[in-house]
KEMARTI-735008 format. One record per atom (N, C-alpha, C, O): residue in three letters; x, y, z. Coordinates in pm, whole numbers, plus 32768, in hexadecimal, padded with zeros to 4 digits. Each point is the difference from the previous one (the first is absolute). Example, Ala and Ser with C-alpha at 12.3 -4.5 7.8 and 13.67 -1.06 7.14 Angstrom:
REM KEMARTI-735008
ALA85277DC7830CALA7FA780778000ALA805A80788000ALA80687FFE8042SER7F75806B7F76SER805280778006SER7FB3806D8049SER8033806F8011
//
This chain:
REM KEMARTI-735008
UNKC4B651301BB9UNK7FA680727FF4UNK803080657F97UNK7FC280647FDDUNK80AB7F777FFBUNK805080747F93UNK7FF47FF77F8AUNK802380597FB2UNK7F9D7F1F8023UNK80007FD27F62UNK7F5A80097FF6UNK7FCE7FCC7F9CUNK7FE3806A80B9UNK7F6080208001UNK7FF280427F86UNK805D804A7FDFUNK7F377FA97FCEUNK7FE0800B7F94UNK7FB280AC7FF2UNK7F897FEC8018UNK808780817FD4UNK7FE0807C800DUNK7F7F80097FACUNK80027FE97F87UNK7F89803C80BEUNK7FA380057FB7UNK7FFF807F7FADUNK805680518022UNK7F517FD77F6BUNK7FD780897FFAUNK7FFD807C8021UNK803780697FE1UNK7F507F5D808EUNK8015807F8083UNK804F801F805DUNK7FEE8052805BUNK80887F597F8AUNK80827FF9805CUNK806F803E7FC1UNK800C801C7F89UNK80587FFA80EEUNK806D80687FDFUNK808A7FCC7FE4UNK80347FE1806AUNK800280117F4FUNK805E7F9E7FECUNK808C803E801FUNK7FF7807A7FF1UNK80527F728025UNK808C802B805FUNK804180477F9CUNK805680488033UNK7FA77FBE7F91UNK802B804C7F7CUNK7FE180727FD8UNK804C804C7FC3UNK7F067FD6806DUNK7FCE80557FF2UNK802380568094UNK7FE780788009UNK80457F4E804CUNK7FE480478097UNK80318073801DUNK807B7FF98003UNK7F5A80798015UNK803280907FEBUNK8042802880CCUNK7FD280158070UNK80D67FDE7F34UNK8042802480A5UNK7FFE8087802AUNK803680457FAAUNK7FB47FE0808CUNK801380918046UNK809F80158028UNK804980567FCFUNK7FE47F3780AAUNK806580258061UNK80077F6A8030UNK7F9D7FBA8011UNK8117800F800AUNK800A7F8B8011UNK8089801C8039UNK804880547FC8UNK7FEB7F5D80BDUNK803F7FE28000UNK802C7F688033UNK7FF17FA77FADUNK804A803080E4UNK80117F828032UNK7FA17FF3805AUNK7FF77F918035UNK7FBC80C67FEDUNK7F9580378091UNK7F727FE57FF5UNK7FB47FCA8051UNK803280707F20UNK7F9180527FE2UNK7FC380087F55UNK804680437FB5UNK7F7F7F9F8030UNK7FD780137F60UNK7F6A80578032UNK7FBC7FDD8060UNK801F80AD7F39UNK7F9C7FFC7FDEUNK7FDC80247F5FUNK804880377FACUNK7F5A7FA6804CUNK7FCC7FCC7F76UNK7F5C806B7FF9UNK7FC0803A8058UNK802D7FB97F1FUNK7F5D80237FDCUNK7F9A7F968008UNK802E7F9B7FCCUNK7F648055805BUNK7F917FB28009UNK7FAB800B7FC9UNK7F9F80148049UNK80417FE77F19UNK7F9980047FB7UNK7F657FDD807BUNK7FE97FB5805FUNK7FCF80B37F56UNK7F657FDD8015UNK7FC67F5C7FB8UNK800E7FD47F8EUNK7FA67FE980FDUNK7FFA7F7E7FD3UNK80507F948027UNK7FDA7F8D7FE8UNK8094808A8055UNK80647F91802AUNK80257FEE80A1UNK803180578049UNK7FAD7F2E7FD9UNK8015800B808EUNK805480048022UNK80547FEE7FA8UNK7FF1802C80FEUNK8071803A8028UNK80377F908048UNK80787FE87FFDUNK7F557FEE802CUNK7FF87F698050UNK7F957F8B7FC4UNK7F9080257FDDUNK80947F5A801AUNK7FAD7FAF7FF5UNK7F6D80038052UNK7FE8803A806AUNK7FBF7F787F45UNK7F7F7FC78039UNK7FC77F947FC2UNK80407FC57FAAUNK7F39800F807BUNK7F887FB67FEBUNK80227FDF7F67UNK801D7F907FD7UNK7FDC80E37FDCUNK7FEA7FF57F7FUNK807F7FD37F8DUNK800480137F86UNK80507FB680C5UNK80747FD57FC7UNK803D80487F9CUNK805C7FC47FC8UNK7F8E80A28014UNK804A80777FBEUNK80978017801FUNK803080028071UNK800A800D7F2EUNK80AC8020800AUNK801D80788056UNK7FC380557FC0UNK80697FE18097UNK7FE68067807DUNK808E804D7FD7UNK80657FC67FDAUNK7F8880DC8039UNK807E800B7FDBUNK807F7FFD8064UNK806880337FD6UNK7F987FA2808FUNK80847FD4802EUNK802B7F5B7FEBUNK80627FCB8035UNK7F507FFE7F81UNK80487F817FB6UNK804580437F57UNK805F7FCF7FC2UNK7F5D8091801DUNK803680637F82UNK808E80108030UNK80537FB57FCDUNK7FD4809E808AUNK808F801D8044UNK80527FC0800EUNK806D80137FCBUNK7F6F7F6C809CUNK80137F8D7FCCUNK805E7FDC7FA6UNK807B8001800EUNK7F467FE17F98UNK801D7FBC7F7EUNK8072805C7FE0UNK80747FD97FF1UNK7F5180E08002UNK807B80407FE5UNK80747FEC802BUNK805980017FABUNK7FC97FEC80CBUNK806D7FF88070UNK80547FBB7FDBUNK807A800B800EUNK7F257F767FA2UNK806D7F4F8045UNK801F80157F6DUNK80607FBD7FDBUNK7F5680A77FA9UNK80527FFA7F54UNK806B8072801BUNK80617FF77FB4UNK7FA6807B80AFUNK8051806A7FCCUNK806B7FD8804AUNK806080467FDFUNK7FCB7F4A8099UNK80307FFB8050UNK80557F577FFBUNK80597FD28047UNK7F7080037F65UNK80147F788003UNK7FE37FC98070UNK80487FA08019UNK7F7680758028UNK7FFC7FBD806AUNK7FEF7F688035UNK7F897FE27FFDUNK80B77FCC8028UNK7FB57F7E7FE1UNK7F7A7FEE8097UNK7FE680618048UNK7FF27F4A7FC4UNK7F7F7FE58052UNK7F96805A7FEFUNK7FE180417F9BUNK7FE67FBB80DDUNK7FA4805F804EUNK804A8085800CUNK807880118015UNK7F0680687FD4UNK8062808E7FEEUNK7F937FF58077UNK7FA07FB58011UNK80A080C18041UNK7F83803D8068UNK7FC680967FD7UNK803A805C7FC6UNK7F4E7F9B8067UNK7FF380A27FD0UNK7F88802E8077UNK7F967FC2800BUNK808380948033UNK7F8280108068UNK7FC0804A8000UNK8035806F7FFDUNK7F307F8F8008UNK7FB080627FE4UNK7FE18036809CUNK7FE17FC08064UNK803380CA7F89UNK7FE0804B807DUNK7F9E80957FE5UNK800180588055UNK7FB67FB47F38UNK7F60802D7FFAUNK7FE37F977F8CUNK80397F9D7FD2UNK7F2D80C08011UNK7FBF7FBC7F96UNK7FCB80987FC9UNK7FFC806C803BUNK7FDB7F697F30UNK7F7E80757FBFUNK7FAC7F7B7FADUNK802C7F997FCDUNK7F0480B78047UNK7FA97FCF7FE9UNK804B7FB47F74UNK8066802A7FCBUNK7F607F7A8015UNK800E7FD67F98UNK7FCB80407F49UNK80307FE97F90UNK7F4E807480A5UNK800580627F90UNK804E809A8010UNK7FE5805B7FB0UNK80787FB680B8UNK805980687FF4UNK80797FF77FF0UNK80407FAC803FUNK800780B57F5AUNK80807FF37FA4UNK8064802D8092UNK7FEC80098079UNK805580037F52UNK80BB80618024UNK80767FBC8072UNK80007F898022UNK804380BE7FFFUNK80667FEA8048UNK7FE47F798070UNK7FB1800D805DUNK807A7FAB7F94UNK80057F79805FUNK80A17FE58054UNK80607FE87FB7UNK7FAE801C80AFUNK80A47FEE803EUNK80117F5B801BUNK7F987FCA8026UNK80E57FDA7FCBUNK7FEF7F83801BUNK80937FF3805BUNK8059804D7FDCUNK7FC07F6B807DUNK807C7FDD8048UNK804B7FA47FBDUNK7FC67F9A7FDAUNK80A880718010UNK80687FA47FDDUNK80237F9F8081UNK80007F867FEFUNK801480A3806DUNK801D7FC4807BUNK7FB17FC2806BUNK7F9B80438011UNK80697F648036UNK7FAD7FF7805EUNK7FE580808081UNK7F9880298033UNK80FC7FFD7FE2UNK804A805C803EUNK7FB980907FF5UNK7FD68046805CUNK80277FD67F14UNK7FBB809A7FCCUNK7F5F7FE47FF8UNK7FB380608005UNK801C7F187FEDUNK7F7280108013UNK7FDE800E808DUNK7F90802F800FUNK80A37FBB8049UNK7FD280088093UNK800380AD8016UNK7F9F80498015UNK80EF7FDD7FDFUNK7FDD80A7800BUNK7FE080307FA6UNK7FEF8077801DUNK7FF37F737F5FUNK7F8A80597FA0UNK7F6C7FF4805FUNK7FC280648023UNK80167F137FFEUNK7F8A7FF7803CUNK7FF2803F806AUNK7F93803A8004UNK80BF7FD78072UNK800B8089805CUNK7FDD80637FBBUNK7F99803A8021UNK808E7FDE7FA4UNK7FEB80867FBEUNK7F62800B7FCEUNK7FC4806C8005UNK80177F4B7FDDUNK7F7780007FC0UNK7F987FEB8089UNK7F8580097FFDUNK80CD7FDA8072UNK7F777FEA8069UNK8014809D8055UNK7FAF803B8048UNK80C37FE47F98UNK802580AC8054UNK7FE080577FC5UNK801880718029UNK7F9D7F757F4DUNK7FE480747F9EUNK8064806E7FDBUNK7FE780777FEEUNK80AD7F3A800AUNK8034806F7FE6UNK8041800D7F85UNK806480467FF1UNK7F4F7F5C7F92UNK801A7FE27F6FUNK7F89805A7FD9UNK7F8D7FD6800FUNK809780D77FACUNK7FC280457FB0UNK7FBC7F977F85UNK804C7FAF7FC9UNK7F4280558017UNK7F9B7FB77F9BUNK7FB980877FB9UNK7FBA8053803CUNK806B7FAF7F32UNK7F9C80617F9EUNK7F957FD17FBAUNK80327F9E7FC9UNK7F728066801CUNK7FB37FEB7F9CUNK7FBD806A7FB1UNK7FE480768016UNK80087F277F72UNK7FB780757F9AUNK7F8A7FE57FF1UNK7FFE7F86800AUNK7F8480A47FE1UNK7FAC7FC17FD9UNK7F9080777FB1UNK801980798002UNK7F5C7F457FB2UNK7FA880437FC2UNK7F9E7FF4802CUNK7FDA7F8C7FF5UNK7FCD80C6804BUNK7FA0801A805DUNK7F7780267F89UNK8005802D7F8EUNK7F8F7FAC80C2UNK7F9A80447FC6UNK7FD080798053UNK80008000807CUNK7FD980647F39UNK7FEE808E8047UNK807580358019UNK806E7FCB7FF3UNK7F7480BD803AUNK807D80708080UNK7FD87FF2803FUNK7F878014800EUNK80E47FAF8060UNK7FEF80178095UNK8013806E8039UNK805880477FCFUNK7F737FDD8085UNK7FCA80678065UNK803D80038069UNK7FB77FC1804CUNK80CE806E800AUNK805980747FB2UNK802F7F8E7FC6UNK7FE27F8C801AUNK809780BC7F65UNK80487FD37FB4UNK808D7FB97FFDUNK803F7FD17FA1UNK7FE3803980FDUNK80748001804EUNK7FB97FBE8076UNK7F9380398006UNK80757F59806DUNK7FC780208044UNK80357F50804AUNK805E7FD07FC1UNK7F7A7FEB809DUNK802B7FB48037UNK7F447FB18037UNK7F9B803A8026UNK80877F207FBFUNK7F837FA9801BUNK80257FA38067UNK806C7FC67FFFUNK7F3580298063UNK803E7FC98094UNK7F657FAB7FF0UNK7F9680367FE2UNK807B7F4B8037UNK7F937FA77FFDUNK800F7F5B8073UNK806E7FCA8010UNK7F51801A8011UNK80097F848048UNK80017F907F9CUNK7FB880347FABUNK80607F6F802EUNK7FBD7F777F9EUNK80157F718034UNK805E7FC0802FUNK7F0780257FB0UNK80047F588024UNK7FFD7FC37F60UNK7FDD80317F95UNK80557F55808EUNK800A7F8A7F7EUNK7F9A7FCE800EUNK7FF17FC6806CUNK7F9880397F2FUNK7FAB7F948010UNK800E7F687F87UNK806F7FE27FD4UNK7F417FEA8014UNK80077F7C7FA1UNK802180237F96UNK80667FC17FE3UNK7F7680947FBCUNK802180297FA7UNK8044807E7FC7UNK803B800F7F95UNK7FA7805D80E5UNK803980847FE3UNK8039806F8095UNK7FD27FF78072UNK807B804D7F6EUNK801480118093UNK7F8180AC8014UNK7FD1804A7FAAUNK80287FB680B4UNK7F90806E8012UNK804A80698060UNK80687FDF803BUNK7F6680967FD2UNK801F80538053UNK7F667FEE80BDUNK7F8C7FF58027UNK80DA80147FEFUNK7FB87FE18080UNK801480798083UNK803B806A7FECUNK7F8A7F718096UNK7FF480678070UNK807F7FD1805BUNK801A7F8D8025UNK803780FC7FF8UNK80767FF1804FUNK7FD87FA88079UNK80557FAF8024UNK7F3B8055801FUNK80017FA38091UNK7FF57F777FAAUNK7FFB7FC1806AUNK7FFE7FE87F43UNK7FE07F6E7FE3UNK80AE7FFE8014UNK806280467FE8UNK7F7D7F4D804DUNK80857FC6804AUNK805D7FB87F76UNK80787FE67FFDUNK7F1B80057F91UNK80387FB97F8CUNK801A805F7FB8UNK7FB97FF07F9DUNK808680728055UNK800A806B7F8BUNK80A1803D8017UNK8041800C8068UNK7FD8800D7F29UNK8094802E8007UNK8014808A7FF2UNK7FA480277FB9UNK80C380608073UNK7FDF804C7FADUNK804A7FEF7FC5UNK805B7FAE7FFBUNK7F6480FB7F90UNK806E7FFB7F6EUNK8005807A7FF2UNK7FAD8050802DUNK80C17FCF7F8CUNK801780A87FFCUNK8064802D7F65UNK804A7FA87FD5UNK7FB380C67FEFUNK80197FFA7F90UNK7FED809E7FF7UNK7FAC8042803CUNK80AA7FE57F75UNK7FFA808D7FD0UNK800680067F64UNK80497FB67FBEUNK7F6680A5800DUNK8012803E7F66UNK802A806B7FCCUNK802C8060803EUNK7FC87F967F40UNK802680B27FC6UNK7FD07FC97F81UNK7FF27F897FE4UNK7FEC81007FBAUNK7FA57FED7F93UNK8076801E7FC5UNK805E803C8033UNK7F977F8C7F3BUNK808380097F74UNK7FB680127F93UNK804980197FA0UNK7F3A7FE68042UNK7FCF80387FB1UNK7F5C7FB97FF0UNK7FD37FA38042UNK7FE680AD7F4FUNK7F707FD97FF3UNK7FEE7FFB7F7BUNK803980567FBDUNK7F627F2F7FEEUNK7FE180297FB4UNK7F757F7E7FB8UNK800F7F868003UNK7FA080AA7FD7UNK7F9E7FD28008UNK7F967FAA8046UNK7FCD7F937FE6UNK802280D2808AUNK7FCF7FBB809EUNK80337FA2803AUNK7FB87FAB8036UNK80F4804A7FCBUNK80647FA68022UNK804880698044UNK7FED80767FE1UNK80727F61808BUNK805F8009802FUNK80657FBC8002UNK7FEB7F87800EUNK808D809D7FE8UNK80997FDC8034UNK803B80068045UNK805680578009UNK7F977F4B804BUNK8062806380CAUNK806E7F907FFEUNK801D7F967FCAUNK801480D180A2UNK80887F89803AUNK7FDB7FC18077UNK7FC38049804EUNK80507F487FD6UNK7FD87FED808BUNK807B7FFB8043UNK80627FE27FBBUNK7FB6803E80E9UNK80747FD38021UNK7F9E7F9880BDUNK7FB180288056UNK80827F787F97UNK7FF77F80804DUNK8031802580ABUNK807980078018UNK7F1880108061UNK80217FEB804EUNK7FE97F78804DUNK803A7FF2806CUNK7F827FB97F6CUNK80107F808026UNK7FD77FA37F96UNK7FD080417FA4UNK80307F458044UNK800F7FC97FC9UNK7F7A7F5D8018UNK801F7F8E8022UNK7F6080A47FBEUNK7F887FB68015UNK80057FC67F93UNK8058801F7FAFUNK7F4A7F7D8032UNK7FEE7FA67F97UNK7F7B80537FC8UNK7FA480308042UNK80737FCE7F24UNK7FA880807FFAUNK800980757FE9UNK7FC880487FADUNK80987FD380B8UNK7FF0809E8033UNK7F97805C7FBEUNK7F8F802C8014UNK81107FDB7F5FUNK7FC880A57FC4UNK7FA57FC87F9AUNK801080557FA9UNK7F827F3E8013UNK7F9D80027FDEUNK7F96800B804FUNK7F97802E7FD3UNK80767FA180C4UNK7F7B801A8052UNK7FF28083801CUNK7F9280397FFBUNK80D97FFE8024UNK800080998016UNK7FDE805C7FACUNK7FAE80548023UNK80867FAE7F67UNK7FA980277F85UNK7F817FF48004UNK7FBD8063801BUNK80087F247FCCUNK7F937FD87FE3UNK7F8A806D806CUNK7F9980407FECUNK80BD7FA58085UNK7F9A80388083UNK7FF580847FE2UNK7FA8804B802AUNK80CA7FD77F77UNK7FF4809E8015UNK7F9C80287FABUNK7FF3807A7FF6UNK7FD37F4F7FD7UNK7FD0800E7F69UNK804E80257F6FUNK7FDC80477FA2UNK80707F88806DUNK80577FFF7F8CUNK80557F8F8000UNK80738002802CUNK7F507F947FA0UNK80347F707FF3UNK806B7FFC7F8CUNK7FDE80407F9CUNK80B87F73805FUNK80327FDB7FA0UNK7FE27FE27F7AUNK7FC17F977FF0UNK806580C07F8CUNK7FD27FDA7F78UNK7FFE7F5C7FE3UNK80677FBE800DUNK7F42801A7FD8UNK80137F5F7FD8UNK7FF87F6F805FUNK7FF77F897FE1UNK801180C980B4UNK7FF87FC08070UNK7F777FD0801FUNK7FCE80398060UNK7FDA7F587F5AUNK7F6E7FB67FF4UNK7FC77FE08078UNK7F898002801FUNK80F57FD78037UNK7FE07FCD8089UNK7FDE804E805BUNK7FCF7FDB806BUNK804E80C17F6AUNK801480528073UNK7FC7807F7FF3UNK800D80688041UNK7F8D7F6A7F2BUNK7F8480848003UNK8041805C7F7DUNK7FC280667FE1UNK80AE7F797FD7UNK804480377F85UNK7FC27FB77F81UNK7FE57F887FF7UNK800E80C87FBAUNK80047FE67F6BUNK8023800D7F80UNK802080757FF0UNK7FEC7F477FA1UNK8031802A7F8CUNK80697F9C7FF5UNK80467FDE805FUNK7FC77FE07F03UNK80397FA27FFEUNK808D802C7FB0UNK803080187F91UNK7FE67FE280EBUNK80CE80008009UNK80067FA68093UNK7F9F7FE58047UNK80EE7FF57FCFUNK801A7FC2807AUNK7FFC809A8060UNK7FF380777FE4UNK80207F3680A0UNK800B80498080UNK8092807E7FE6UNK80737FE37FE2UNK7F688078802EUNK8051805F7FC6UNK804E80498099UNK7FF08076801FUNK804B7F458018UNK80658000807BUNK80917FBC7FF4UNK800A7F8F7FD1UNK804A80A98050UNK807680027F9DUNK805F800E80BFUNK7FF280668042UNK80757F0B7FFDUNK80738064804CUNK806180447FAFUNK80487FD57FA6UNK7FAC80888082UNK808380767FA5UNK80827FEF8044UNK806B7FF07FC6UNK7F7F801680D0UNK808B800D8002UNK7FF57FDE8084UNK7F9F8028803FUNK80FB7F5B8020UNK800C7FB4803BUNK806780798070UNK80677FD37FCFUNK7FC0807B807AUNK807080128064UNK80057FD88074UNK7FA58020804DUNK80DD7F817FEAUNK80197FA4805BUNK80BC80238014UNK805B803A7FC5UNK7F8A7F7280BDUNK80867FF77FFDUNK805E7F788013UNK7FEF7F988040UNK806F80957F75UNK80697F667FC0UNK7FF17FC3808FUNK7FF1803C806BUNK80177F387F7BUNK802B7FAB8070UNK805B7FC5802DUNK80097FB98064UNK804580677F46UNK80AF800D8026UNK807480818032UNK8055801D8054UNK7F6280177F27UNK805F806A8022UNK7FC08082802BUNK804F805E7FFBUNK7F407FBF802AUNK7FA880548048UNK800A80897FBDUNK7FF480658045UNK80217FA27F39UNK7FDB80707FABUNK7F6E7FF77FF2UNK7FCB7F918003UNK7FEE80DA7FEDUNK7F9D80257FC5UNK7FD97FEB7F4DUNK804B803F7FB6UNK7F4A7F6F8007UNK80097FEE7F5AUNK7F7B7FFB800FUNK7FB17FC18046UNK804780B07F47UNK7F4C80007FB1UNK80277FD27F8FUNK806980127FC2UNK7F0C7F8F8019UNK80137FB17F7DUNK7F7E80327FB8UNK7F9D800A8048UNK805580177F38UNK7F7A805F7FD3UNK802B7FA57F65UNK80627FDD7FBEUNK7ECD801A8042UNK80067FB57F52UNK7FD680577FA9UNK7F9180108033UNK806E801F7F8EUNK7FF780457F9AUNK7F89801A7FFEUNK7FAF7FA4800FUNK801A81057FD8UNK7F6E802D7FCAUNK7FCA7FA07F9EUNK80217FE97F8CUNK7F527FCD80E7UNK7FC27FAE7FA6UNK7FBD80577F90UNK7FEE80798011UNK7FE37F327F5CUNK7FD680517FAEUNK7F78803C8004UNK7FEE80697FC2UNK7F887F4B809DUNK7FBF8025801EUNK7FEF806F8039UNK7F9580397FECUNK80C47FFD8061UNK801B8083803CUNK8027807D7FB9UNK80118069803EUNK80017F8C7F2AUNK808380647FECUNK7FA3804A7FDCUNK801D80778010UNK7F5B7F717FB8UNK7FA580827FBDUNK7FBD80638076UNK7FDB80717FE0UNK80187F63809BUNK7FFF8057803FUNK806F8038803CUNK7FDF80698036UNK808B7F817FD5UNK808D80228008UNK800180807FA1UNK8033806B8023UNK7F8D7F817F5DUNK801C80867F5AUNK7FA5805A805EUNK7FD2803A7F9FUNK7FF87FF980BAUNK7FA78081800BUNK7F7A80077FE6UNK7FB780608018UNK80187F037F9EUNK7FA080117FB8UNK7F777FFF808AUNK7FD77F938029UNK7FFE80CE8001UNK7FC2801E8071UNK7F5D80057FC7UNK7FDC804D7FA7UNK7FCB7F53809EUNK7F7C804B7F9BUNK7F7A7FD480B2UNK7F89801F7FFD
//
């Protein structure tokens, strides 16, 4: 699986942008466009990317392990965490079912939301193709919960931060969307304008699975963001 031929639209180990690595834990950046895990579509996924990194920076001979314990949509960029261990993926994944791994996001909204600061509490079911917001009594619906803050405005766009209280498939595009202010670029979810899905994880805080320190891992101000970042308010 290591001598796989890197397409185009694929990320080649060379290119793979580390954040934070040690014997435990790697996390890395996740370009928009690249899956996080394999599927259907036989696409190079980026924890076979890691992969590859591991077994060249490490010599490693065989099989490297690497365990995935989240995911992001496949059109959203940033911070991705991967286990080195079998050991550290079991309690990273605790951690991700106790909610007690801080999750940031950035993203570009259409409109101001109303307040500007403010917190979205929603139920959601998955349907065939899209997940929907649904009524707290359907026995099939999950909730979801999520807080914001505005970072700036500028040409009937917004810039908020999101910060992640649970972790739905979906989430913060259905929630958007519902709010009336759907993700810039997000087609599926009532957004428009041709750029990709403009949702970005910023920044990952968890705690080590060894040594039970506390580490935030943050990717760098995407560039899409920085002009409303300048003030430019309209």
């Amino acid at each position: 699986m290591y001598n796989r031929k890197i397409r185009h639209e694929e990320l080649a180990p060379e290119d793979l942008r580390v954040f934070y690595e040690d014997n435990h834990v790697i996390a890395v950046y996740k370009p928009a466009g690249i899956l996080v895990q394999g599927d259907r579509s036989g696409d190079l996924p980026l924890v076979d990317v890691v992969k590859q990194y591991v077994k060249k920076k490490y010599e490693k001979p065989g099989e490297v392990y690497i365990g995935v314990v989240h995911r992001l949509d496949r059109p959203v960029s940033g911070v991705v965490l991967f286990a080195r261990t079998s050991k550290a993926a079991a309690r990273l994944s605790s951690q991700w079912r106790a909610r007690t791994v801080k999750k940031t996001y950035w993203a570009v909204v259409h409109g101001v939301l109303q307040p500007e600061n403010g917190t979205l509490n929603s139920f959601l079911r998955e349907g065939r193709r899209k997940v929907k917001v649904g009524a707290e009594e359907d026995p099939v619906t999950q909730e979801a919960s999520l807080s914001y803050r505005m970072l700036g405005t500028r040409n009937g766009f917004s810039l908020i931060e999101v910060l992640l209280h649970t972790g739905r498939k979906h989430q913060i595009r259905v929630q958007f969307a519902a709010a009336g202010c759907p993700i810039a670029g997000d087609v599926k979810y009532g957004g428009t304008g041709k750029v990709r899905v403009l949702l970005e994880s910023r920044s990952l805080t968890f705690t080590h699975p060894t040594r039970g320190d506390e580490i935030t891992v943050e990717s760098p101000v995407p560039e899409w963001a920085k002009d409303y970042l300048a003030g430019g308010t309209t």
